[in-house]
C-alpha positions as CSV (number, residue, x, y, z in Angstrom):
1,X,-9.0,15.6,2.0
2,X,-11.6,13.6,3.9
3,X,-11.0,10.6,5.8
4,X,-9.0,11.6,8.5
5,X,-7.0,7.9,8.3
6,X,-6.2,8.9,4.3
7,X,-4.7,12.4,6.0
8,X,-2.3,10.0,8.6
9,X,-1.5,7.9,5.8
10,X,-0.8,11.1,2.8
11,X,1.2,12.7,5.6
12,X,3.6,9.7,6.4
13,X,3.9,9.3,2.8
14,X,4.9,12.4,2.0
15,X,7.7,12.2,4.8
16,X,9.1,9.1,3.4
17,X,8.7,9.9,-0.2
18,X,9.9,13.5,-0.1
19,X,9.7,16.1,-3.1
20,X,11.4,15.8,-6.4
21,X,13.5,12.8,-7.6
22,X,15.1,10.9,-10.3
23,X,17.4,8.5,-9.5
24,X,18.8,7.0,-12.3
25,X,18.4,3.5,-10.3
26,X,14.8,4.1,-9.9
27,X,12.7,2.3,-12.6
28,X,10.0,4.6,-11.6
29,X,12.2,7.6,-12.9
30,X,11.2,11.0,-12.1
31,X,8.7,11.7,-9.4
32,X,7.5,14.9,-7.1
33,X,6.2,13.8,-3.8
34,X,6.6,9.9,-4.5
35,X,4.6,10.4,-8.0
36,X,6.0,8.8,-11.2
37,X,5.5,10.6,-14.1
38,X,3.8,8.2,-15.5
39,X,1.0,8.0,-12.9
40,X,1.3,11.9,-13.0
41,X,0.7,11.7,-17.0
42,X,-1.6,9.0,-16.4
43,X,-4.3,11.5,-14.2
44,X,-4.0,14.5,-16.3
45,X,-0.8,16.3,-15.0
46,X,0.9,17.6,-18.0
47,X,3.1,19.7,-16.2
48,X,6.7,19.8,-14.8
49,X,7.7,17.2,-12.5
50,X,9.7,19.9,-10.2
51,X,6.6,22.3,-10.3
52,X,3.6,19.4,-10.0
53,X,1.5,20.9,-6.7
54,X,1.0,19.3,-3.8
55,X,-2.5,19.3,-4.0
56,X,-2.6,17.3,-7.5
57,X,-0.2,14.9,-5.8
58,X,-2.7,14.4,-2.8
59,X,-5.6,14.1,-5.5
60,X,-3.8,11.5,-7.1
61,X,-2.9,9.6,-4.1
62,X,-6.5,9.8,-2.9
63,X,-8.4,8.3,-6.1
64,X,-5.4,6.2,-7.3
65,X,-4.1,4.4,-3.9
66,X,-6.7,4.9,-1.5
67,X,-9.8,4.7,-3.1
68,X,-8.7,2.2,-5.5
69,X,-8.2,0.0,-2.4
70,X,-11.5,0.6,-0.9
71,X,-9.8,2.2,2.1
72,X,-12.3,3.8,3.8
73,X,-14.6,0.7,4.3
74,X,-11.0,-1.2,5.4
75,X,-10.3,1.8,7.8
76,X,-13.7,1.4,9.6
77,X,-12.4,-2.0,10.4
78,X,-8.9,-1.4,11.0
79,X,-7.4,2.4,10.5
80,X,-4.1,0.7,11.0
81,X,-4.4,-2.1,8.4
82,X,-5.9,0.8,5.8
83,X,-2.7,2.9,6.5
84,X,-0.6,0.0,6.2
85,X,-2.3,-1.1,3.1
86,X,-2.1,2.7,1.4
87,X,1.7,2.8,2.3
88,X,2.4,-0.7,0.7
89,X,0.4,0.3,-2.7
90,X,1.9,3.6,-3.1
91,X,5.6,1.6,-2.8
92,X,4.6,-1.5,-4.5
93,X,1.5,-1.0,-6.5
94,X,-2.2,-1.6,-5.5
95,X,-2.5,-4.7,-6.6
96,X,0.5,-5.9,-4.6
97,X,-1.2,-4.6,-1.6
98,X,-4.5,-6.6,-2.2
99,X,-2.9,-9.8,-3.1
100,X,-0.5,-9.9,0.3
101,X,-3.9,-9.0,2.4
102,X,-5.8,-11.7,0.5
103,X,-3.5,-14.2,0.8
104,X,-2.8,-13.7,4.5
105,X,-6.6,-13.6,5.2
106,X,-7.0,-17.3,3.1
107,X,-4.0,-18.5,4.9
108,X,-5.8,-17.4,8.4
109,X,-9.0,-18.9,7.5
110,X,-8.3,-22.5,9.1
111,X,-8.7,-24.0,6.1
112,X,-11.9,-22.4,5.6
113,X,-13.4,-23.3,8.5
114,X,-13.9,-19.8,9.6
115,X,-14.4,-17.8,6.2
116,X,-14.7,-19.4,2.6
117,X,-11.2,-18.8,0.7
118,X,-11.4,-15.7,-1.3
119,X,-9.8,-14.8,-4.5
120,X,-6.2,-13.9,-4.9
121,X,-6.3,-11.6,-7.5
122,X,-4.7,-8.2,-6.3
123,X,-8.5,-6.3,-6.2
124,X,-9.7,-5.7,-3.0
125,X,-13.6,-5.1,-3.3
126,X,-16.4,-5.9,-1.8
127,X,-15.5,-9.8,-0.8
128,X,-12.1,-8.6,0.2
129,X,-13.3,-6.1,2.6
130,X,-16.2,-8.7,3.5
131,X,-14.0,-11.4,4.6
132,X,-11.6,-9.2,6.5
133,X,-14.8,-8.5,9.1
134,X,-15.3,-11.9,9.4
135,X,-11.7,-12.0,10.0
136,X,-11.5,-9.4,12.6
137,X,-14.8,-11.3,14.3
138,X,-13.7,-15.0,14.5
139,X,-9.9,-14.3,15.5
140,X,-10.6,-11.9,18.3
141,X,-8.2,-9.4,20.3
142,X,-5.4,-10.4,18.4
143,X,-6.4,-10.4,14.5
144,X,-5.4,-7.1,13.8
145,X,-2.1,-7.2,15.3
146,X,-1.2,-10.3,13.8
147,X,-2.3,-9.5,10.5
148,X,0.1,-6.2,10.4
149,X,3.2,-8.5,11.0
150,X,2.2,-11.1,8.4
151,X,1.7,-8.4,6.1
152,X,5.3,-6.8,7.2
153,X,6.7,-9.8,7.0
154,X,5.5,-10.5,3.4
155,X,6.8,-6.8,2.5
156,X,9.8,-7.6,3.9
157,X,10.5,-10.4,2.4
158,X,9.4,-8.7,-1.2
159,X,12.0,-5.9,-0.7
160,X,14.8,-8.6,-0.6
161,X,13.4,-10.4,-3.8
162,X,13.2,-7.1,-5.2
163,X,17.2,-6.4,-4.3
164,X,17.8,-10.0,-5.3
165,X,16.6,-9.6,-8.7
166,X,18.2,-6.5,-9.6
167,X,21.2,-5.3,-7.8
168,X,20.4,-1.7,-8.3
169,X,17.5,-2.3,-6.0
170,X,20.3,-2.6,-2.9
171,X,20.1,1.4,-3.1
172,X,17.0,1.4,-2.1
173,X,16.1,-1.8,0.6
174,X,17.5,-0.4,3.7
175,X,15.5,2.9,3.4
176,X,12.5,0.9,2.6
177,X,12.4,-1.6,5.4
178,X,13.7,1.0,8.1
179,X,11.0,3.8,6.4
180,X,7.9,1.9,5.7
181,X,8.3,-1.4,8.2
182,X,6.1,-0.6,11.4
């Protein structure tokens, strides 16, 4: 579907997220290869849930998760990061994904002595992506490893608010740490 980082990422997604569901403890309700309805209805699908193509699902996961998220300029920098990234806004929105990689990269700015603090609003743009080279420059050989576990660590410790807050989450934390945790 082009980038050959958004085809790694589509195919561990599909793996993890599987075909047709609707789990009466998932808020997201009905889905066919990890899309909600909603986000199905959303981008034109009108059709049955159990019959939605894969093709439309990759479609939608392409313009809604990847692109959305300026991917392809974050996977010139780090393919690993953009995967990462992909996986986390396809699980817990886009927005959730941008703020967690903002945040870590103003907490990793030594108090701005390397990079000016950037805005933590969910929207990775053209700043975002910026300040992430500069990132990647100034902290050397070990920026992009260490930013993967702060961001797993900030998933991780989402997926137990998320439990905490409503029991019927508990279904669901163990599959998502041991499936989407890298």
């Amino acid at each position: 579907m082009g980038n050959k980082y958004f085809d790694i990422a589509i195919k561990h997604t599909l793996a993890v997220e599987g075909g047709y569901s609707n789990d009466p403890n998932d808020t997201g309700g009905e889905t066919m290869w990890g899309i909600t309805i909603a986000v199905a209805r959303a981008n034109g699908y009108s059709g049955s849930m159990r019959l939605m193509p894969l093709a439309t699902a990759q479609a939608i996961y392409k313009k809604m998760y990847w692109d959305k998220n300026y991917l392809d300029d974050i996977s010139a920098i780090s393919s690993d990061l953009a995967i990462k990234l992909f996986d986390i806004g396809v699980n817990m929105g886009t927005a959730r994904a941008g703020l967690f990689l903002q945040q870590v990269l103003n907490a990793f700015n030594r108090q701005g002595k390397l990079y000016p603090d950037i805005l933590e609003d969910g929207a990775i743009g053209n700043v975002t992506v910026k300040t992430l080279g500069l990132y990647m420059d100034k902290r050397g050989k070990l920026a992009e490893q260490t930013m993967l576990r702060a961001i797993n660590g900030m998933q991780c410790a989402f997926y137990i608010e998320l439990a905490q807050k409503r029991q019927a989450n508990e279904e669901f934390v163990f599959g998502w740490i041991s499936n989407r945790i890298i």
